[in-house]
VEXPAVO-983442 format. One record per residue (C-alpha): residue number from 1; x, y, z. Coordinates in pm, whole numbers, plus 50000, padded with zeros to 5 digits. Layout:
<atoms>
{atom NUM {X Y Z}} ...
</atoms>
This chain:
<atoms>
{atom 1 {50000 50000 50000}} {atom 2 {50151 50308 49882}} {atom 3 {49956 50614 50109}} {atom 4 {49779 50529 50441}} {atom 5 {49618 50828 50572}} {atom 6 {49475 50733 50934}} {atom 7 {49268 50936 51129}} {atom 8 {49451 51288 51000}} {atom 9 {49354 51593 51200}} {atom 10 {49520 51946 51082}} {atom 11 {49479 52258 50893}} {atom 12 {49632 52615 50898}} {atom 13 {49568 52746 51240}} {atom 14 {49409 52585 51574}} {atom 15 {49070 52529 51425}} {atom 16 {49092 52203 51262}} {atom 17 {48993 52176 50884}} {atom 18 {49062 51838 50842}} {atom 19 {48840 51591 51123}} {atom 20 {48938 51216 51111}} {atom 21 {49008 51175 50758}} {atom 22 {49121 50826 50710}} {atom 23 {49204 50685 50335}} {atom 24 {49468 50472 50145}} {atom 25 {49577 50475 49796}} {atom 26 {49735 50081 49715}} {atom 27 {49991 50034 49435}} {atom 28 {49912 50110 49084}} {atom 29 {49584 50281 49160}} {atom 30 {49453 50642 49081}} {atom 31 {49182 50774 49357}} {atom 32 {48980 51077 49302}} {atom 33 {48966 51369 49580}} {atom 34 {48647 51497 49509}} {atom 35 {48462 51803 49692}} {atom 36 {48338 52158 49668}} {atom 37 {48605 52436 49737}} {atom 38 {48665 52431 50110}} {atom 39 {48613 52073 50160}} {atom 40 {48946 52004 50261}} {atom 41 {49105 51908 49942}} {atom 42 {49432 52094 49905}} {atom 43 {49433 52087 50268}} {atom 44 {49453 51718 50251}} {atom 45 {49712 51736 49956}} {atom 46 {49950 51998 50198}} {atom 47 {49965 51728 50454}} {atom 48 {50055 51481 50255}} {atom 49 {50339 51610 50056}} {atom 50 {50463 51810 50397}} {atom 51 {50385 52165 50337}} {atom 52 {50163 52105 50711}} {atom 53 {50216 51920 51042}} {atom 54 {49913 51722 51152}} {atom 55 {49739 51811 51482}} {atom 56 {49739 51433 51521}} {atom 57 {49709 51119 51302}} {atom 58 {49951 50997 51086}} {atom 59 {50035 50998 50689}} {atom 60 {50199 50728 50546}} {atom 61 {50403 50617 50238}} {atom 62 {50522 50283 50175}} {atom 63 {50473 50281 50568}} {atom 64 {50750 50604 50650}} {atom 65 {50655 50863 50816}} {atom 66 {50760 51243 50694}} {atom 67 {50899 51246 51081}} {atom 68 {51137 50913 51032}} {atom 69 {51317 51015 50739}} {atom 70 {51216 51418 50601}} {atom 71 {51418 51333 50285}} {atom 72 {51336 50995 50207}} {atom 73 {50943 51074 50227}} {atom 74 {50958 51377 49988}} {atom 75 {51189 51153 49748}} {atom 76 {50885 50926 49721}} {atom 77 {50674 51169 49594}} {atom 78 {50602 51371 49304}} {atom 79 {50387 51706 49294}} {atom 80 {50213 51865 49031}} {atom 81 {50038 52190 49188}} {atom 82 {49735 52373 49029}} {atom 83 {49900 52662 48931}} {atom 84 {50209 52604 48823}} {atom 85 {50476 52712 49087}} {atom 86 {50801 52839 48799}} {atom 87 {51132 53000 48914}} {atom 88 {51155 53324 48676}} {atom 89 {51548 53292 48661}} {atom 90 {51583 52945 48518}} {atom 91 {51479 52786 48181}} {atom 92 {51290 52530 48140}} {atom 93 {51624 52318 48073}} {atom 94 {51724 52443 48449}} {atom 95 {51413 52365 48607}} {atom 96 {51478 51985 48477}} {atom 97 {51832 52003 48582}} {atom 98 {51692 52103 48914}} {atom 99 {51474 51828 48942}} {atom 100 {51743 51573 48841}} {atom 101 {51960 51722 49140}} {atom 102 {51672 51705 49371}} {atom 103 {51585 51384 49327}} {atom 104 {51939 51239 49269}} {atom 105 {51807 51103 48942}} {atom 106 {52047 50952 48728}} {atom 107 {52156 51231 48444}} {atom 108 {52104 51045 48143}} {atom 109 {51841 50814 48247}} {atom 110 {51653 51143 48358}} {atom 111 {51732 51329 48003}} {atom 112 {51645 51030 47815}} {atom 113 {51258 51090 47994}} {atom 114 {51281 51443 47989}} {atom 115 {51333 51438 47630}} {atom 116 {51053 51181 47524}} {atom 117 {50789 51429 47763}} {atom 118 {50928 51717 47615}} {atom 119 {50820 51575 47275}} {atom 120 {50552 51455 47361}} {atom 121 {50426 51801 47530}} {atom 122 {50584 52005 47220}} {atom 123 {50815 52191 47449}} {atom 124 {51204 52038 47293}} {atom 125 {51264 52337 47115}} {atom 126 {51173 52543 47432}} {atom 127 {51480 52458 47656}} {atom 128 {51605 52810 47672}} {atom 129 {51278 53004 47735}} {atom 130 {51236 53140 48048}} {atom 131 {50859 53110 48195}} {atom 132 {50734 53438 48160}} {atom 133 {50764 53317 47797}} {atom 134 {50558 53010 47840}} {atom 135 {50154 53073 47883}} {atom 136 {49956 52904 48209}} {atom 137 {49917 52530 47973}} {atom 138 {50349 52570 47895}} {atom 139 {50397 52666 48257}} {atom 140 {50183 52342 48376}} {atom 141 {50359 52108 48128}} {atom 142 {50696 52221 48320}} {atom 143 {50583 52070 48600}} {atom 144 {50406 51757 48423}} {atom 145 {50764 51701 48265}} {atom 146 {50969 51728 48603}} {atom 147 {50705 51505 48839}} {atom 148 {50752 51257 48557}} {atom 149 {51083 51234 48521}} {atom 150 {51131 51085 48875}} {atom 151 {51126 50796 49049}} {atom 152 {50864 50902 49296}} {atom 153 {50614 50582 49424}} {atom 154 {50328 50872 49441}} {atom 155 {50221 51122 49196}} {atom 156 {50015 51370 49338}} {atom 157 {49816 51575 49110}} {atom 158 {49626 51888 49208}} {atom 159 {49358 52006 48934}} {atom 160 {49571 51921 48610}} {atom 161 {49349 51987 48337}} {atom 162 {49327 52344 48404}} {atom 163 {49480 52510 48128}} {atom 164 {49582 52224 47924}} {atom 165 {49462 52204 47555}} {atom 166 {49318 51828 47515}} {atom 167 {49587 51695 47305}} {atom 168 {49754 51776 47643}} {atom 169 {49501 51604 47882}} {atom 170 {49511 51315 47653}} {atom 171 {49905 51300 47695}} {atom 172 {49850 51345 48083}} {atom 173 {49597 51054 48083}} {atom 174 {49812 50841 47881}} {atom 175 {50133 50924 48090}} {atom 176 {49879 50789 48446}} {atom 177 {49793 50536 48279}} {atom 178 {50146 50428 48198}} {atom 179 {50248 50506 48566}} {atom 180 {50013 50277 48692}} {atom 181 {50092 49997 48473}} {atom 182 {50464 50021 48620}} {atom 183 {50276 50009 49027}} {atom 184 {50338 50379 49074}} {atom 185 {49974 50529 49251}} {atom 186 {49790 50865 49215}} {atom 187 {49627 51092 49404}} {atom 188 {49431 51322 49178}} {atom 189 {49233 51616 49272}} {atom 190 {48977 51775 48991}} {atom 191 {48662 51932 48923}} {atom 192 {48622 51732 48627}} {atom 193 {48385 51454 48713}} {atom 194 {48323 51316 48377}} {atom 195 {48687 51253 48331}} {atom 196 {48759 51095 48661}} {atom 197 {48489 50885 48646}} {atom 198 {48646 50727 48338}} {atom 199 {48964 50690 48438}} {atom 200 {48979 50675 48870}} {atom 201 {48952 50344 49030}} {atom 202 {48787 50492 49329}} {atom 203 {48687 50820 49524}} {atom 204 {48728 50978 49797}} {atom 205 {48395 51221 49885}} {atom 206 {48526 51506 50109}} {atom 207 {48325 51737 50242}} {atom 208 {48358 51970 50563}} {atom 209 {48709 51810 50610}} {atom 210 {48540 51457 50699}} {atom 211 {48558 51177 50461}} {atom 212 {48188 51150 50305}} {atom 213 {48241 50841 50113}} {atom 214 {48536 50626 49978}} {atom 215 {48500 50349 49703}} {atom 216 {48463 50309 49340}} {atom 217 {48176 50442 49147}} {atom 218 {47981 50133 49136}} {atom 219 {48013 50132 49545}} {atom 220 {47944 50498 49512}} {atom 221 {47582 50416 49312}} {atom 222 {47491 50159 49589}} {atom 223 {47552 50399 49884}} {atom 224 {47361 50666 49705}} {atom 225 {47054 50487 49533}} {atom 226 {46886 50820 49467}} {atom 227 {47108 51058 49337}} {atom 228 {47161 50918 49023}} {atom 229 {47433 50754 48816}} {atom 230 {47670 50958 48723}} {atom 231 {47995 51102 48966}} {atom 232 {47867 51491 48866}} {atom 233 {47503 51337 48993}} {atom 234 {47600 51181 49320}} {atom 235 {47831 51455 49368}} {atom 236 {47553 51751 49303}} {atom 237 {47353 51540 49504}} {atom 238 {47586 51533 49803}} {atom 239 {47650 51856 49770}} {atom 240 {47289 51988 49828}} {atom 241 {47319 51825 50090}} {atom 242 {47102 51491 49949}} {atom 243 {47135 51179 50059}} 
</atoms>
């Protein structure tokens, strides 16, 4: 099991955001975090990757905590953030670099992927641009390029398709799909329920920092007989507060 999230407690100041949220992610699986804005979402996703100390609980990957080993846990994960986060005084060929050093990647193993994404993304010929060259979709295939470069056991992914054309989102899709194929799992965040429903192998419902639901959408239809078939149905649903 890749992520174990047990009884996590935590947000910004005293006041807890997050109340009991238990969840796990197991190898080679991609689970939707799904919830209006305010549910807890990139709340969750801070904690996780180590940007916030829990008030108690524990987050786990591949069973290490971020207070055994600081270096080892971020090593095993990769982070694609909604908006792109760009330094303006390196190209794109020094943000890779960067992430080569950071991760203690192999050089040419890491080029030899770089290279492929940067194809595949249409950005080779774009290694000595600076990012207040690239637009929003350019700056957010920087970071799809350097999370998937690594060697990182969990790719977490906050709102991706935001400002990607959909050859892009097809690429992004594809690239998942090839990480879980290899064992590597997902944690995806989005507002796009008609595309995680097609491609998630289950969801996890958050709302007011608790954890609504957790399954797959077939366990999702049973739970919630009257709110129709669809994610984007039991999700409205839920969100007006049906049941």
């Amino acid at each position: 099991m890749t992520l174990k999230v047990t009884d996590l407690v935590g947000g910004y100041s005293q006041v807890p955001v997050l109340k009991n949220v238990n969840f796990d992610i197991k190898d080679g699986e991609l689970v939707g975090l799904i919830g209006l804005n305010g549910a807890g979402k990139s709340t969750t996703i801070n904690h996780i990757i180590g940007l916030l100390k829990p008030f108690s609980g524990s987050i786990k990957i591949n069973d290490l905590t971020i207070n055994e080993d600081v270096d080892g846990y971020k090593k095993q994960i990769a982070y694609i953030p909604e908006s792109p986060i760009v330094y303006k005084e390196l190209t794109l060929k020094e943000h890779i670099e960067m992430t080569i050093m950071a991760y203690n990647l192999d050089v040419d193993l890491a080029w030899n992927k770089a290279n492929e994404l940067l194809k595949m993304f249409r950005l080779e010929n774009k290694l000595d641009w600076f990012p207040d060259n690239f637009s929003k979709g350019m700056r957010q295939k920087v970071m799809i390029v350097c999370a998937f470069i690594t060697d990182a056991d969990l790719y977490v992914i906050d709102e991706p398709f935001l400002g990607l054309d959909p050859l892009a989102v097809d690429d992004l899709l594809n690239l998942i799909d090839k990480k879980k194929r290899e064992g590597k799992s997902i944690l995806m965040s989005t507002h796009v329920l008609d595309t995680a429903e097609k491609f998630c192998d289950r969801f996890v419902l958050l709302h007011d920092g608790h954890v609504r639901m957790e399954g797959n959408i077939d366990e999702l239809r049973n739970a919630f007989p009257d709110a129709g078939e669809s994610l984007n149905d039991i999700y409205l649903s839920l969100a007006k507060g049906g049941e």
